[in-house]
Residue, then its C-alpha position, 0 to 999 in steps of 0.5 A: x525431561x519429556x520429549x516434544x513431539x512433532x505435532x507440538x513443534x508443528x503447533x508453535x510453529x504455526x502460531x509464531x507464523x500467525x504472531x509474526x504476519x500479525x505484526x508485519x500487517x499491522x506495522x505496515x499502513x494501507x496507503x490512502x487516496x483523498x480526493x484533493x479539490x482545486x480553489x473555488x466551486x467549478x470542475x478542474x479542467x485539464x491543459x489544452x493538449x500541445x500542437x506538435x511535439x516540440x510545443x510540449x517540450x518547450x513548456 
């Protein structure tokens, strides 16, 4: 039986870091941000700001 040498081990370690990370990346999915339109064609206005604090905990 040959002996391995340390450059061999080396090597497959590498490539089974390589086959690994491959398979983390592609198991997890990038998120995805869409742009999500409100009912009809004018521009969504954002609520009229609260006139104190307790205005904004009561809604």
């Amino acid at each position: 039986m040959q002996r391995t040498t340390l450059r061999t081990l080396v090597l497959l370690l590498e490539l089974f870091a390589a086959v690994v990370s491959l398979q983390y990346l592609t198991a997890i999915r990038p998120a995805r941000a869409d742009a999500v339109w409100l009912a009809g064609n004018s521009p969504a206005y954002p609520p009229a700001p609260a006139r104190t604090v307790d205005d904004a905990m009561s809604t």
